[in-house]
N, C-alpha and C positions, 0 to 999 in steps of 0.2 A: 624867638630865642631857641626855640626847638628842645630837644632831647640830651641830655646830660649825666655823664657818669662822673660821682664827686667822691673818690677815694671809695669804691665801691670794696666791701667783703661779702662774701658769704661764707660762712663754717659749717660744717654739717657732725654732729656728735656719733658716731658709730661704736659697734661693740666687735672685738678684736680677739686675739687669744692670750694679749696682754690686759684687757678689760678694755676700757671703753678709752676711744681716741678721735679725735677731731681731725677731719680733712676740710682742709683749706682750698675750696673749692674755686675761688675768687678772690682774690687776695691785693688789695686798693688799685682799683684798675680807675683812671679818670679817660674818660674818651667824649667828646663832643660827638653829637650827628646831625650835619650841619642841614637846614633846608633844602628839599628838594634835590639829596644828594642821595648816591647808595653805600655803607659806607659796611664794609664785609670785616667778619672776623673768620679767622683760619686759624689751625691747627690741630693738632693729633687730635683721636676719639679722647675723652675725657679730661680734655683741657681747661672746660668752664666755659666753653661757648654759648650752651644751651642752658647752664646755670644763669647766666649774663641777662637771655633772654626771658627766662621766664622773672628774674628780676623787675624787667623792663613794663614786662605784662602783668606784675604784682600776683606773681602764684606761688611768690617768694616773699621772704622778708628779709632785708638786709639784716647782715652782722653788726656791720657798721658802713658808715658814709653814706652813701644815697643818692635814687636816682630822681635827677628835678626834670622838671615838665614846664616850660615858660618859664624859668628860675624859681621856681616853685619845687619843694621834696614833697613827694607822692606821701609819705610818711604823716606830713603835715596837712594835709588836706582833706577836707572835710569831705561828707558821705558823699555828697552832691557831687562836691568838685572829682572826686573818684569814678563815677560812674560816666562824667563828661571824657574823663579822660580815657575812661576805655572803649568809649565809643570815638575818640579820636585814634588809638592805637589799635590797631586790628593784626590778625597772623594767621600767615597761614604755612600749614603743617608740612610734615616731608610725604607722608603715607596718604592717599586722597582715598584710601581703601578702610582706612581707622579714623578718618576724620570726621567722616562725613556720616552721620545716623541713617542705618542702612531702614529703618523702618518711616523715614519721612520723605515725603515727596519733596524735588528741587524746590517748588513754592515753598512748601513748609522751613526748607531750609535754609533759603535768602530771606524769608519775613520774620525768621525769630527773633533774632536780632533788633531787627526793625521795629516790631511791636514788643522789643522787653523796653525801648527807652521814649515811643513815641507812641499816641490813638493814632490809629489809622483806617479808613475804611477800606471796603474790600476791593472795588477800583483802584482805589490809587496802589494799595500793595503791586493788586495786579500787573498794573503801567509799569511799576517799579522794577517788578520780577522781568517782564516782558526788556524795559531797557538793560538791566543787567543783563540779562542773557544775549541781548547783543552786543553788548561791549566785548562778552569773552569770547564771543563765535558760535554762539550753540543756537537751534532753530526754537523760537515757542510752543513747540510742542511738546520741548525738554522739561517745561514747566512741572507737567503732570506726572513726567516716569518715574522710578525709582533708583538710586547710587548703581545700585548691579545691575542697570539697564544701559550702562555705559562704558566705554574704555578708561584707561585711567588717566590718562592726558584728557578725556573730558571730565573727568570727578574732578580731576584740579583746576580746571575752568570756571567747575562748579564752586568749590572751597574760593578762585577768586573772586567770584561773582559774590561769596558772601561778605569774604570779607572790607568789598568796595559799597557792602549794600546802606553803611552808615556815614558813609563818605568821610573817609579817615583823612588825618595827614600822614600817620605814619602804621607801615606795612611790615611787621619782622616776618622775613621769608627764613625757615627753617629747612635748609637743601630741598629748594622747591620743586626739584629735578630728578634728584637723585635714583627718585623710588619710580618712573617715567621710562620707556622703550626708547632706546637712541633715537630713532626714528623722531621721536616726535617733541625729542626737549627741546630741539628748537625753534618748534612752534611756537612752547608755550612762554621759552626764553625771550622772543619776539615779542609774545602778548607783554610781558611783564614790563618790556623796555615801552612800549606803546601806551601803555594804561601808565607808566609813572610820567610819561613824555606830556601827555593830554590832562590828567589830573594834579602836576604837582607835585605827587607822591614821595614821602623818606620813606627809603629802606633802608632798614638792616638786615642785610644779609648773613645766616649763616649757612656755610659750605666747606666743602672734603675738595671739591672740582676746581681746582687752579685755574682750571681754563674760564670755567663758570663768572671764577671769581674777577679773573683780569678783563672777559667780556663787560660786565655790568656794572662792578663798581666806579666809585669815583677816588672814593678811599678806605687804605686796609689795615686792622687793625690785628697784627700775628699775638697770637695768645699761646703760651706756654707756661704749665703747670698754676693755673689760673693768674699769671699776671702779664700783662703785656709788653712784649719786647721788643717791638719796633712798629712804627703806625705813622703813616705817611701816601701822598697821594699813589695812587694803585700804578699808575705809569713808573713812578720812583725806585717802589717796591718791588717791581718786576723786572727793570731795565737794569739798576744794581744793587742788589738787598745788599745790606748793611752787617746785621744779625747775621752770627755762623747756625741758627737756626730756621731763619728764614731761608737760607741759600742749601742749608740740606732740605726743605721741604720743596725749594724750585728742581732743587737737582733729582726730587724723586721723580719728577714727573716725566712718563714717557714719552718718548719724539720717535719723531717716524722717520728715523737716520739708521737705517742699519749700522753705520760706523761709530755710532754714537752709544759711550759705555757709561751707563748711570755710575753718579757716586754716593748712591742711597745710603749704602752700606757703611761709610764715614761718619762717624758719632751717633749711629740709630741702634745701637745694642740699648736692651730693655733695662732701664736702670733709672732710679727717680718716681718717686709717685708721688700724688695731693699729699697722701696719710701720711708720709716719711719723708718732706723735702727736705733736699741737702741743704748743707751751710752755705754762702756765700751765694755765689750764682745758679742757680738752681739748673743750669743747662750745664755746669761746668765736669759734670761726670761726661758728659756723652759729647765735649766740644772735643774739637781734633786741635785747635787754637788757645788752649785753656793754659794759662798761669797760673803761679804761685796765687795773687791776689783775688782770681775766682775762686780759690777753696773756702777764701775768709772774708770776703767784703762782698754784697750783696750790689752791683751795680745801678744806679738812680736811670731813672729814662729822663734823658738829656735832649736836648731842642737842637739838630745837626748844622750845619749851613745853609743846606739848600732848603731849610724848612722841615724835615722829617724830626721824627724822635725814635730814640732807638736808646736799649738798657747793656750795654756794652762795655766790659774795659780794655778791647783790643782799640775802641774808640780813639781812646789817647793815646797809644800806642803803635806797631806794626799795624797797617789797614788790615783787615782780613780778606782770604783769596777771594775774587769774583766766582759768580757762576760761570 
């Protein structure tokens, strides 16, 4: 049954210069992640991507609705079953520079893990460490150095070697690339597809890199001002978004067309936040397609023809322009 988002909040209470006010950080997001898929959220900085995840990873606690695990809510389960399940969920970070504790050695840092939920003796760790460090590429001698004794495409090697050392189902990758030298994300982008190819592996991915995102996923779930506005298989979404948000975030992306004039610019004036969303459709300040009915009805995410979903009222209406 896998991973389940079931009318998902989270709110977060803040102090303001009006006193204190609630951002709605997350606001009933439901999202399946189906087996052995990858299944990405996108959208601006502070859209609830990274709230979403640490949800996922329980360093949260929902507002309301909740995430299940085998059709199980995390909420409902007991200390045991908690501790099973975070040894099934594992993550790893954007920063392999902040992630990784610079004062323990690579062994130290694949066997913590391993010995917070398992006895094990000092061979078998070993063999353990020794296999993992093959799977990501690194030689056994990496075992013994220390994080600042490496590049950061191998810390992240490292970070994945930990996070495969409890043998997860599922992997949330937090822009596993981003913080990475051109040069070498796609190495590691290689490894990732490799290690979910051979293991099984769900991800969720979150990422900023469009490109990252339509490389690896299977399916994308676009997230604006903590709720989701269109979510559909990743080929769908990219061949013809739906959302006049989703098709300003394709259209930001650069191409290597000298003729080719971005329409970034088009409904991305600063305006909307968590703390003050607007009435109706929360994109309908900064939609270039926006009607009467955007300022006052809050659009539902509807189930398309081809399959997608998408929170739309140009839906019913005029299509909205292609990219």
């Amino acid at each position: 049954m896998g991973l389940e988002l079931r009318d998902l909040s989270k709110h977060f209470t803040v102090r303001s210069d009006r006193g204190k006010a609630t951002v709605r950080a997350v606001e009933r997001v439901n999202l399946g992640i189906p087996e052995g898929q990858t299944v990405a959220l996108v959208g601006e900085s502070g859209c609830g991507k990274t709230t979403i995840a640490k949800l996922v990873l329980k360093l949260e606690t929902p507002t309301s609705g909740a995430v299940t695990f085998d059709g199980k809510s995390l909420e409902e389960m007991s200390r045991k079953e908690i501790k099973d399940y975070r040894r099934q969920v594992q993550a790893v970070f954007q920063d392999p520079y902040a992630s990784l504790n610079p004062r323990l050695t690579v062994r130290r840092i694949i066997t913590e893990p391993i010995l917070a939920h398992y006895k094990r003796d000092r061979a078998t760790l070993n063999a353990r460490v020794a296999e993992l460090l093959e799977i990501v590429g690194l030689p056994p001698r990496a075992a013994d150095l220390y994080p600042h004794e490496f590049s950061g495409g191998q810390r992240q090697r490292i970070a994945i070697a930990r996070a495969l050392a409890l043998n997860p189902r599922i992997i949330i990758l937090d822009e596993p690339i981003s913080a990475l030298d051109v040069s070498i994300r796609a190495q590691v982008l290689n490894l990732l597809m490799d290690i979910q190819e051979k293991f099984g592996l769900t991800y969720l991915l979150i990422a900023h890199d469009l490109a990252l995102v339509e490389h690896l996923s299977t399916r994308v779930a676009v997230i604006y001002l903590g709720s989701v506005v269109e979510t559909g298989e990743s080929e769908q979404i990219f061949a013809a978004p739906k959302h006049p948000y989703t098709q300003a975030l394709l259209n930001a992306v650069p191409r290597p067309d000298p003729d080719y004039v971005p329409k970034a610019a088009e409904g991305f004036d600063d305006t909307g936040s968590a703390l003050e969303p607007p009435s109706g459709c929360k994109f309908h300040l900064r939609c270039p397609h926006a009607m009467a009915v955007c300022k006052t009805d809050n659009p539902p995410l509807i189930k398309l023809a081809d399959g997608r979903e998408a929170a739309c009222h140009l839906l019913s209406g005029p299509p909205p322009a292609q990219v």
